[in-house]
PDB file of N, CA, C and O in Angstrom:
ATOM      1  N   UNK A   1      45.912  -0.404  50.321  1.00  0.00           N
ATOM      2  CA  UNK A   1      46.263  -0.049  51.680  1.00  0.00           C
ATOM      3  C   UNK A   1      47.510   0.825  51.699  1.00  0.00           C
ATOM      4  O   UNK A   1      47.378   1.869  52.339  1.00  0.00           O
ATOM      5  N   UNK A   2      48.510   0.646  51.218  1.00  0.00           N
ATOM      6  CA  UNK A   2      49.672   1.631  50.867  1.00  0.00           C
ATOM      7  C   UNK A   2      49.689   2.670  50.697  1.00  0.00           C
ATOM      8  O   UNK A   2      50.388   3.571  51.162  1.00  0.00           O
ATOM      9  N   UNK A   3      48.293   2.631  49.457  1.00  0.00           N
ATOM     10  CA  UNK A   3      48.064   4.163  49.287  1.00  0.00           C
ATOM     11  C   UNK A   3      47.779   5.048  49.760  1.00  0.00           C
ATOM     12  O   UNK A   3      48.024   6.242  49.586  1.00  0.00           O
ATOM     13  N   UNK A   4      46.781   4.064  50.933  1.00  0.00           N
ATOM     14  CA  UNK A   4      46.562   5.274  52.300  1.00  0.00           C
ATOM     15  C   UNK A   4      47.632   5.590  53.075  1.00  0.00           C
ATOM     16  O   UNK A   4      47.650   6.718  53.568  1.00  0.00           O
ATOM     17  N   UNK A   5      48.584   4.793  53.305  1.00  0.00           N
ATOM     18  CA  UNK A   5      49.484   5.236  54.210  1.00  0.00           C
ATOM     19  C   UNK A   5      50.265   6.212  53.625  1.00  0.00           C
ATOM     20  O   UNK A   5      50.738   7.137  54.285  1.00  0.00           O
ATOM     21  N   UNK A   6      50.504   6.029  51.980  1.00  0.00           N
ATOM     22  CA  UNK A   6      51.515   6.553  51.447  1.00  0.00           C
ATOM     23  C   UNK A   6      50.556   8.534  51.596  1.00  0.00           C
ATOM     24  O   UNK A   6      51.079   9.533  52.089  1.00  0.00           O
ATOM     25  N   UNK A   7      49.514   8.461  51.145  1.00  0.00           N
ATOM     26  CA  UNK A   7      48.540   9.687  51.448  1.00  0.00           C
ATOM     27  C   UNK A   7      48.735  10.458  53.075  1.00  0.00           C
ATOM     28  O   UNK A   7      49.060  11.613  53.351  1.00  0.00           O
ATOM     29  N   UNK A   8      48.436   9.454  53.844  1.00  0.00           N
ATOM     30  CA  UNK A   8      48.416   9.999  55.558  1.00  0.00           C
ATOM     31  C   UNK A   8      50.136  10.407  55.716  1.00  0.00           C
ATOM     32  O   UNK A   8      50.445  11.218  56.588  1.00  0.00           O
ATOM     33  N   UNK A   9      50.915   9.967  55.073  1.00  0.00           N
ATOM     34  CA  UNK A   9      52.551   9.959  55.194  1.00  0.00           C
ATOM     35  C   UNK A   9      52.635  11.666  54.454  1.00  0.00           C
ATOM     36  O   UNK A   9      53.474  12.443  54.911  1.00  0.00           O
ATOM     37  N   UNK A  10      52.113  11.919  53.815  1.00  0.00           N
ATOM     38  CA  UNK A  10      52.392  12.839  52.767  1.00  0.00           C
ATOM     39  C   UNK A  10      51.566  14.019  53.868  1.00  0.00           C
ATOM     40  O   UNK A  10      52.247  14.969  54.255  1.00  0.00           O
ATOM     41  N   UNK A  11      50.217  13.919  54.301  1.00  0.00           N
ATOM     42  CA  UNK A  11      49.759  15.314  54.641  1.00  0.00           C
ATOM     43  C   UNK A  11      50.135  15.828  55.739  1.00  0.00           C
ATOM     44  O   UNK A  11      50.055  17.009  56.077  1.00  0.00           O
ATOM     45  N   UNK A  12      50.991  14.023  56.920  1.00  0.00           N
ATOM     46  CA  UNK A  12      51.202  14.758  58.075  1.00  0.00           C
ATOM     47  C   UNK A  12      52.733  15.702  57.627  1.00  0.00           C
ATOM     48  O   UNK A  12      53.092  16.725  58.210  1.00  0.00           O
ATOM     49  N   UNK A  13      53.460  15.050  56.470  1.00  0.00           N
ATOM     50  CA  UNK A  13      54.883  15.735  56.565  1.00  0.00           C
ATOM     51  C   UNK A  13      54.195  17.237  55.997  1.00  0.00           C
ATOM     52  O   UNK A  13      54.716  18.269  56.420  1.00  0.00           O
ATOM     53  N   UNK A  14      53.364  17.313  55.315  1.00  0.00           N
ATOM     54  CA  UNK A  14      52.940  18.399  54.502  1.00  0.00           C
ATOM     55  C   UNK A  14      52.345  19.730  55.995  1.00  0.00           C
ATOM     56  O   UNK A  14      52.458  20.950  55.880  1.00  0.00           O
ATOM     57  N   UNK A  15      51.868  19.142  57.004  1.00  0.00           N
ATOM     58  CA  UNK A  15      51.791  19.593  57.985  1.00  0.00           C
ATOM     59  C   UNK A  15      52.617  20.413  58.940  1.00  0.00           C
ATOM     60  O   UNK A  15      52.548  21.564  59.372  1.00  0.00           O
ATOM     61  N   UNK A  16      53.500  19.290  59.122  1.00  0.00           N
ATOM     62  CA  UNK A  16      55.203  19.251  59.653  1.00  0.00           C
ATOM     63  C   UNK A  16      55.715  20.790  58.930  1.00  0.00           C
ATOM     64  O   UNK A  16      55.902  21.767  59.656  1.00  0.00           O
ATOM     65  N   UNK A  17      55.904  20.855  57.474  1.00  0.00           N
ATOM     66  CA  UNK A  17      56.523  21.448  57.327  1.00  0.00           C
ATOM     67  C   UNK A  17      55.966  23.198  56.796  1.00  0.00           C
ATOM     68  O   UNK A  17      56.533  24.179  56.315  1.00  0.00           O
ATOM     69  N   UNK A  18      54.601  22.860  57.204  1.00  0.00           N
ATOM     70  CA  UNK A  18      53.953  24.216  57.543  1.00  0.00           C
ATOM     71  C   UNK A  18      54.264  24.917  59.014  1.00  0.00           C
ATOM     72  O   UNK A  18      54.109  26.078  59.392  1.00  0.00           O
ATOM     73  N   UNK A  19      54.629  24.058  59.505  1.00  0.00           N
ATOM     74  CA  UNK A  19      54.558  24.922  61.136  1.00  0.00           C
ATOM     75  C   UNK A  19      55.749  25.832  61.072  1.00  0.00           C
ATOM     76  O   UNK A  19      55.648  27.029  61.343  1.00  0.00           O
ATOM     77  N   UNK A  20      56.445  25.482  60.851  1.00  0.00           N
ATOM     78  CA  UNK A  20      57.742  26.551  60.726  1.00  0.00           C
ATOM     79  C   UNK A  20      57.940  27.740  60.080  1.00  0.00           C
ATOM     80  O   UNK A  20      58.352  28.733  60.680  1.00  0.00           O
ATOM     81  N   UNK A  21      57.619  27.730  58.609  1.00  0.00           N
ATOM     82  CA  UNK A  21      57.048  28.273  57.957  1.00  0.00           C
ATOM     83  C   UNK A  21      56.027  29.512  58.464  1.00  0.00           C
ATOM     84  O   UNK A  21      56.166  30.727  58.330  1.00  0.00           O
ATOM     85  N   UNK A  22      55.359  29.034  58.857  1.00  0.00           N
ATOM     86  CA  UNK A  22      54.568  30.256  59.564  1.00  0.00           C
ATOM     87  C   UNK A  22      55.057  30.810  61.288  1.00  0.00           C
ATOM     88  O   UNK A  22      54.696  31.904  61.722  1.00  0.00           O
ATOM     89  N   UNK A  23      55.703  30.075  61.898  1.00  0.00           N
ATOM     90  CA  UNK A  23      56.710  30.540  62.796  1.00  0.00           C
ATOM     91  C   UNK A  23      57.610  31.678  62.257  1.00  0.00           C
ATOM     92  O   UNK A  23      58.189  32.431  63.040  1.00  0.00           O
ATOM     93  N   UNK A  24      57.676  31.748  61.479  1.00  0.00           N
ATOM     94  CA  UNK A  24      58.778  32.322  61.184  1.00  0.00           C
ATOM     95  C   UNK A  24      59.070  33.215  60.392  1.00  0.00           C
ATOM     96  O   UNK A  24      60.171  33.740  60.226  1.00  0.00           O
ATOM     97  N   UNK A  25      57.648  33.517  59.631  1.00  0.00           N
ATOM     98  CA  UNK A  25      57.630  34.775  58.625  1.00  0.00           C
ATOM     99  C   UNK A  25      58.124  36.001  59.226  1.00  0.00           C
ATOM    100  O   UNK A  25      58.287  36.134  60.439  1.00  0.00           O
ATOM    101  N   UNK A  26      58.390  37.009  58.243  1.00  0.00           N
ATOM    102  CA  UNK A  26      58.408  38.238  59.012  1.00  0.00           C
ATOM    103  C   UNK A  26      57.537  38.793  58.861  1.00  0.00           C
ATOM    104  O   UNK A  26      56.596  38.511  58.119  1.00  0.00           O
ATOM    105  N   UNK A  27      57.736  40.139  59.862  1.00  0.00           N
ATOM    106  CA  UNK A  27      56.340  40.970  59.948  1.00  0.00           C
ATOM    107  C   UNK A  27      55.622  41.522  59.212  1.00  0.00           C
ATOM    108  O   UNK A  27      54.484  41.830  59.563  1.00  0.00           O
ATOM    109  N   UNK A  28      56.255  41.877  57.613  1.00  0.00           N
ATOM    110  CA  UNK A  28      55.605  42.333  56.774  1.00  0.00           C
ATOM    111  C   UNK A  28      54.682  41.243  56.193  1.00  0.00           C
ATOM    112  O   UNK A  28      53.659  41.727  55.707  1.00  0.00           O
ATOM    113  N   UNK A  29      54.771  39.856  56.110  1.00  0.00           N
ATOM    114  CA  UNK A  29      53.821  39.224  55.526  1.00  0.00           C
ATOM    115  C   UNK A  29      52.737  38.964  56.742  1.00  0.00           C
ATOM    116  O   UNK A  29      51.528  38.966  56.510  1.00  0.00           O
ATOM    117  N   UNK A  30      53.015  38.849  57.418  1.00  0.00           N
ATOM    118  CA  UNK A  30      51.705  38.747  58.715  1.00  0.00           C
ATOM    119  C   UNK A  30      51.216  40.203  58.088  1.00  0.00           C
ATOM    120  O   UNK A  30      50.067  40.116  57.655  1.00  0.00           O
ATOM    121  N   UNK A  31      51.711  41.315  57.957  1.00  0.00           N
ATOM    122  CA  UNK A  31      50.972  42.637  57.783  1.00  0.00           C
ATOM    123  C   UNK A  31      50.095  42.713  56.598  1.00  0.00           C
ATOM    124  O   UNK A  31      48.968  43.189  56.461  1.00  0.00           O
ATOM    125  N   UNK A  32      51.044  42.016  55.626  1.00  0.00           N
ATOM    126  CA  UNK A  32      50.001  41.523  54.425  1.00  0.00           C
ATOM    127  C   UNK A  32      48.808  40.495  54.368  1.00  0.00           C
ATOM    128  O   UNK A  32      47.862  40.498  53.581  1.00  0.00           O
ATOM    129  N   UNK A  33      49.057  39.686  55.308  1.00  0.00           N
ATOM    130  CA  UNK A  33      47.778  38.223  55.385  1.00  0.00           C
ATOM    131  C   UNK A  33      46.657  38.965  55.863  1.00  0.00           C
ATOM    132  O   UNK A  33      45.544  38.762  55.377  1.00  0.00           O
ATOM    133  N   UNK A  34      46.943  40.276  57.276  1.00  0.00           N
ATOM    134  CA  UNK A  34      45.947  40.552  57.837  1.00  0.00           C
ATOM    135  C   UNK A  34      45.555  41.991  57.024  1.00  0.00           C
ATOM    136  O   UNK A  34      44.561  42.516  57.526  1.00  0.00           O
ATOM    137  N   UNK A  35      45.960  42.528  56.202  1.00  0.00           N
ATOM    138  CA  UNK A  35      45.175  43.500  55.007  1.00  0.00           C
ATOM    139  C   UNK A  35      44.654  42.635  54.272  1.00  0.00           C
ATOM    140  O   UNK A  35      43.539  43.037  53.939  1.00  0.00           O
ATOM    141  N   UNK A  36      44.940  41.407  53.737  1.00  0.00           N
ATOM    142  CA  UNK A  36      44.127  40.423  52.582  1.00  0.00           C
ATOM    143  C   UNK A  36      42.460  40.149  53.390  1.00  0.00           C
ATOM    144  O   UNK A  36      41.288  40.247  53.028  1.00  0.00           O
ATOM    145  N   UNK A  37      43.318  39.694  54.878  1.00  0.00           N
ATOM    146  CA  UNK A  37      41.533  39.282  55.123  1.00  0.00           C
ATOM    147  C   UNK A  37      40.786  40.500  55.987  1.00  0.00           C
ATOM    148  O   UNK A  37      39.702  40.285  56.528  1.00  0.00           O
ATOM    149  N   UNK A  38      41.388  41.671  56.066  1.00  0.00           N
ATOM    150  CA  UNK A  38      40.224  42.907  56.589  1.00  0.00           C
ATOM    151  C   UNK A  38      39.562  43.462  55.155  1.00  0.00           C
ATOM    152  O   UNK A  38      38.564  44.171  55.027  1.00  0.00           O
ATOM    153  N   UNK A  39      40.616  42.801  53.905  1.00  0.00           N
ATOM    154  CA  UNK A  39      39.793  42.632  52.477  1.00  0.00           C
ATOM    155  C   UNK A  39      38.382  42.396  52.181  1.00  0.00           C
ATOM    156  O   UNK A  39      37.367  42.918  51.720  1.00  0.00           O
ATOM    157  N   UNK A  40      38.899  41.246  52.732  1.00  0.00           N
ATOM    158  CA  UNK A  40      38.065  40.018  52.045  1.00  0.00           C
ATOM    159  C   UNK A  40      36.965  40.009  53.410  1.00  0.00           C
ATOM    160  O   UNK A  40      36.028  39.211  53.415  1.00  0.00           O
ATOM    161  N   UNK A  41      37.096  40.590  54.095  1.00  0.00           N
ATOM    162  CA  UNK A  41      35.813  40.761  55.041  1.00  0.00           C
ATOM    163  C   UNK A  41      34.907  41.909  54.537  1.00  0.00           C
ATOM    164  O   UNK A  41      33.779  41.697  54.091  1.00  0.00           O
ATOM    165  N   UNK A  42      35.562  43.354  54.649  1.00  0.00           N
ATOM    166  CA  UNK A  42      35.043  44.383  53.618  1.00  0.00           C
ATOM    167  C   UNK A  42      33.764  43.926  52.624  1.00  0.00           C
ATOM    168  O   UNK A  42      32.587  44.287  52.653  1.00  0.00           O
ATOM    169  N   UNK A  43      34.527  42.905  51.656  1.00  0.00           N
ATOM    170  CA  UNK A  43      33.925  42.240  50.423  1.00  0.00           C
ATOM    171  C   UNK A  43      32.546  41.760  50.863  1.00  0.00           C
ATOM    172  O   UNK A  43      31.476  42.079  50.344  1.00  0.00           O
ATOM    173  N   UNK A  44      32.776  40.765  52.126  1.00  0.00           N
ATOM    174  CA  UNK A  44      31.824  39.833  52.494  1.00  0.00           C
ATOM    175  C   UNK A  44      30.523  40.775  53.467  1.00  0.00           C
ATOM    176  O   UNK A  44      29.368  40.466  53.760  1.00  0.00           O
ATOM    177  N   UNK A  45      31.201  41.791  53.710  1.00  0.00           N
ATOM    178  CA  UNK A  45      30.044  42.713  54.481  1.00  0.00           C
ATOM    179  C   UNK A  45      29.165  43.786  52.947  1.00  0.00           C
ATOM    180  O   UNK A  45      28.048  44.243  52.708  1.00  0.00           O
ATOM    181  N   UNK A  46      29.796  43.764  52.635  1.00  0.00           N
ATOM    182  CA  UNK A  46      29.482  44.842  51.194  1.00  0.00           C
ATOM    183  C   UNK A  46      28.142  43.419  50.669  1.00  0.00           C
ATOM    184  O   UNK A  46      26.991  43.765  50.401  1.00  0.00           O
ATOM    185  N   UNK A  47      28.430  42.401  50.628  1.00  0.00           N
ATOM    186  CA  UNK A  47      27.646  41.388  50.055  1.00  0.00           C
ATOM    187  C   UNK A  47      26.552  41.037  50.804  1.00  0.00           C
ATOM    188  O   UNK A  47      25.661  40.432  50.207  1.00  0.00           O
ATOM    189  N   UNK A  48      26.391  41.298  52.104  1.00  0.00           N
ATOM    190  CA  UNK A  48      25.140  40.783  52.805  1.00  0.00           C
ATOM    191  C   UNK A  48      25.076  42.398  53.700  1.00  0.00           C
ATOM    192  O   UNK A  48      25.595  42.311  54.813  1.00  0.00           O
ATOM    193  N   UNK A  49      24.551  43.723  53.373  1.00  0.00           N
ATOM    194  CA  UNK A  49      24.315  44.680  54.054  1.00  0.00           C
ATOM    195  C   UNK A  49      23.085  44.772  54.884  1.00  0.00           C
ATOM    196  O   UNK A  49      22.760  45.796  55.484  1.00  0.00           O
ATOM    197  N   UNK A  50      22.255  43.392  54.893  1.00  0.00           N
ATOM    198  CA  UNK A  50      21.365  43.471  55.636  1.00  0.00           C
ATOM    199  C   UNK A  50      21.938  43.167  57.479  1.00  0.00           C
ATOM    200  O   UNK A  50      21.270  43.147  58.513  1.00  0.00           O
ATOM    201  N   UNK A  51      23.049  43.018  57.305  1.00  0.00           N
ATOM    202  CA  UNK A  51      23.603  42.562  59.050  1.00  0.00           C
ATOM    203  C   UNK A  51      24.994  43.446  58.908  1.00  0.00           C
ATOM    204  O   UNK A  51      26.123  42.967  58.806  1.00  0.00           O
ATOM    205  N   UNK A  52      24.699  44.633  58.922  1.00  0.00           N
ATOM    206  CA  UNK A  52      25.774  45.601  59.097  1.00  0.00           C
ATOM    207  C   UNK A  52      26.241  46.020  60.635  1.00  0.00           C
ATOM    208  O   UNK A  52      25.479  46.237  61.577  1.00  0.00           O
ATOM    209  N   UNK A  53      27.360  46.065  60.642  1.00  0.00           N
ATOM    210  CA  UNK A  53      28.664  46.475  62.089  1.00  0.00           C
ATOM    211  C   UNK A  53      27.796  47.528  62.474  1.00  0.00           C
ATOM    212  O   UNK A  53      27.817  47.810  63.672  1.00  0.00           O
ATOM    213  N   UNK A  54      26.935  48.263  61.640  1.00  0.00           N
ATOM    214  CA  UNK A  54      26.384  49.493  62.667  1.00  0.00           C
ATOM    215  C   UNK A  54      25.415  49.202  63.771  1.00  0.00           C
ATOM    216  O   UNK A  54      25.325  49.854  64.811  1.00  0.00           O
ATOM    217  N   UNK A  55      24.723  48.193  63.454  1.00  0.00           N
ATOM    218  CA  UNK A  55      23.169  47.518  63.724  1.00  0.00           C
ATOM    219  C   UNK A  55      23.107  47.042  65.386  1.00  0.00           C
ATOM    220  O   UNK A  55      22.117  46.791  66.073  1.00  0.00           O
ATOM    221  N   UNK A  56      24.448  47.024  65.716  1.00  0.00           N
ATOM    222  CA  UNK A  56      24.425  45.885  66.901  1.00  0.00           C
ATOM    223  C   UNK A  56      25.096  46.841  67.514  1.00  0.00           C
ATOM    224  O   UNK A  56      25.963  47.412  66.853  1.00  0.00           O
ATOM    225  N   UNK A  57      24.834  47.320  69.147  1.00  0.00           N
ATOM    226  CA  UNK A  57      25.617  48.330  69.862  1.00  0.00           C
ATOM    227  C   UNK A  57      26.926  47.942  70.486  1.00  0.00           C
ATOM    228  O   UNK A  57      27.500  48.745  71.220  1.00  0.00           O
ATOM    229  N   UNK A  58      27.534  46.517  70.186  1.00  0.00           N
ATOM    230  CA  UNK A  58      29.058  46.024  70.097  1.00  0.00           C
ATOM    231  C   UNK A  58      29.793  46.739  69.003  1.00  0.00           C
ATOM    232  O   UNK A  58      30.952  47.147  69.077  1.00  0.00           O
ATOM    233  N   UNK A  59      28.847  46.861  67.808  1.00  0.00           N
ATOM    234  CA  UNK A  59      29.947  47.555  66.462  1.00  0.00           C
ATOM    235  C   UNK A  59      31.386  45.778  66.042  1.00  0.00           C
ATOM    236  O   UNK A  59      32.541  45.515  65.710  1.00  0.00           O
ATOM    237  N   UNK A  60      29.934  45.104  66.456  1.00  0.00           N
ATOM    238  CA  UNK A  60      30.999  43.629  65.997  1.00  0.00           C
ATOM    239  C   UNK A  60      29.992  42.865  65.071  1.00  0.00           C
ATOM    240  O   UNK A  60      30.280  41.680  64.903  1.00  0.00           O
ATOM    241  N   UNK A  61      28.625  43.416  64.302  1.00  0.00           N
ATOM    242  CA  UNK A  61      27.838  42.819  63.865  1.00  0.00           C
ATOM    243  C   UNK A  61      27.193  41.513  64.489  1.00  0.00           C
ATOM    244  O   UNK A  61      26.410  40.729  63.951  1.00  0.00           O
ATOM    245  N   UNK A  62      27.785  41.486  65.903  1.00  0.00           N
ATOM    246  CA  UNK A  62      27.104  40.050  66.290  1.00  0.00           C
ATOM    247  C   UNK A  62      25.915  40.973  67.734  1.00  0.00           C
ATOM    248  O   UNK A  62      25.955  42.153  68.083  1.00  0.00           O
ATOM    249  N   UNK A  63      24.877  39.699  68.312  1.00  0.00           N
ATOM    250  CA  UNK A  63      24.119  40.486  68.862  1.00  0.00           C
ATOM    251  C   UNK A  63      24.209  40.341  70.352  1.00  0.00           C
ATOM    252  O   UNK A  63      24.283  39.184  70.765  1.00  0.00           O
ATOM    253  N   UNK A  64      24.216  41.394  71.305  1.00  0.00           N
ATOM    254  CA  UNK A  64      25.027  41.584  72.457  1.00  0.00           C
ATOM    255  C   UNK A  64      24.870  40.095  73.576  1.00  0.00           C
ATOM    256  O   UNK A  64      23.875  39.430  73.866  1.00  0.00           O
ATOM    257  N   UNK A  65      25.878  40.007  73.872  1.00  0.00           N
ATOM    258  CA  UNK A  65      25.731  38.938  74.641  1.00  0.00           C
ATOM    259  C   UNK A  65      24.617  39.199  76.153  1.00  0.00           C
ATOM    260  O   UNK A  65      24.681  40.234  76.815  1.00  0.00           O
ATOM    261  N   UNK A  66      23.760  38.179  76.443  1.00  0.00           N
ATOM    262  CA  UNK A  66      23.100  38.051  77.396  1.00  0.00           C
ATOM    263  C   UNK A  66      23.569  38.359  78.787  1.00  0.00           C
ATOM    264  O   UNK A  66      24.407  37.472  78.953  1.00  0.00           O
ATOM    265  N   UNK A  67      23.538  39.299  80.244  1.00  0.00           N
ATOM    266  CA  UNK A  67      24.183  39.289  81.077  1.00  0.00           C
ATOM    267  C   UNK A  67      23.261  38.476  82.465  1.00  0.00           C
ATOM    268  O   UNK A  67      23.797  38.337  83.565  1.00  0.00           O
TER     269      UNK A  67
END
């Protein structure tokens, strides 16, 4: 039983002390997180070209919402 608490004790501080942390970066690493994942999206569209951004007349690869 300890161990759980001692576990739940650990991820909420591990939590805790993410929030700030990301409060508080500067702008160049936000500039870097969001080049990593227009990356790593690139990657993930290159890998399934059967549902390409061109296909859908949003240019968001998803399919137009119903009006």
């Amino acid at each position: 039983m300890s161990s759980v608490i001692v576990s739940l004790l650990h991820n909420v501080t591990r939590k805790l002390l993410t929030v700030p942390s990301v409060l508080l970066r500067r702008g160049t690493a936000k500039d870097a997180e969001l080049l990593v994942l227009r990356h790593e999206n690139a990657v993930l569209r290159r890998q399934r070209p059967d549902q390409s951004a061109t296909s859908s007349p949003t240019g968001s690869g998803l399919p137009p919402c119903p009006r």
